[in-house]
N, C-alpha and C positions, 0 to 999 in steps of 0.2 A: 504494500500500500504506500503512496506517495505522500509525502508532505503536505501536498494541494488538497488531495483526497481528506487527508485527514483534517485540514481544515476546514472543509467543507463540511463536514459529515460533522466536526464540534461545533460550527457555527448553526448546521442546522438543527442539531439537540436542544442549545441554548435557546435559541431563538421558537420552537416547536415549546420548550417546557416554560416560555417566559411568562405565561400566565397561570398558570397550575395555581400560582400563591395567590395571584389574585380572588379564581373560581372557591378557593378551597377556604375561604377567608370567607365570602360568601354565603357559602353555605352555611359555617359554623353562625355566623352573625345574625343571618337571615335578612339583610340589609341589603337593598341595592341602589338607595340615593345619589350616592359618588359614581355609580354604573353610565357613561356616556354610553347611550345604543348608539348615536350619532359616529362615535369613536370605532364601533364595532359597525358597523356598516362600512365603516370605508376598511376599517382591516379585514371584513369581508371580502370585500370586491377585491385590494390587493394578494389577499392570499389564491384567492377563486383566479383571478391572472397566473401569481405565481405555479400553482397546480400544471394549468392550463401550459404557461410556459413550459414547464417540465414536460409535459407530455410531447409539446413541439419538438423537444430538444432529445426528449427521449433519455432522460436524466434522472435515475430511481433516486437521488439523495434529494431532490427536491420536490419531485410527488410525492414522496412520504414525508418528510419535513412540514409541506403545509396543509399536506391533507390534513395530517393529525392535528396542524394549527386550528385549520379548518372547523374540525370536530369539537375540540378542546373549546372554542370562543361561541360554537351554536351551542354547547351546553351551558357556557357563561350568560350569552345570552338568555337563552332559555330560564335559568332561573334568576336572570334580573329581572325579567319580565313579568316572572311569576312573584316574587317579591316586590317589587314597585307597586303591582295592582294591590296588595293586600296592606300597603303603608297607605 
């Protein structure tokens, strides 16, 4: 494995688990006041591009990288959404 590879592949770890703390914080608190959807809609559409790119490019370290991004911020959303209605 090359240098590059391996930067790649940490950057896209990093970058895929960068919200885990936020969702999991979330949860426990039951709060999602500070939750911009606005923020998450557009890291929507960048990640849904990124994905998208990866497939162009035919490059598995960044289809899986933002899918999971992907997955990880419609669950974030998901329970802002459901916490916001109930504040």
């Amino acid at each position: 494995m090359t240098l590059i590879s391996i930067i790649g592949i940490s950057a896209s770890v990093f970058t895929a688990m960068s919200l885990i703390p936020q969702l999991v914080k979330l949860i426990k608190e039951k709060k999602a006041e500070n939750i911009s959807l606005g923020m998450l809609a557009i890291l929507f559409a960048g990640l849904g591009l990124w994905t998208y790119y990866g497939l162009l490019r035919e490059d598995l370290i960044i289809i899986l990288a933002n899918s999971f991004s992907f997955i990880i911020n419609i669950i974030l959303a998901g329970f802002a959404i459901m916490y916001k209605k109930k504040n």
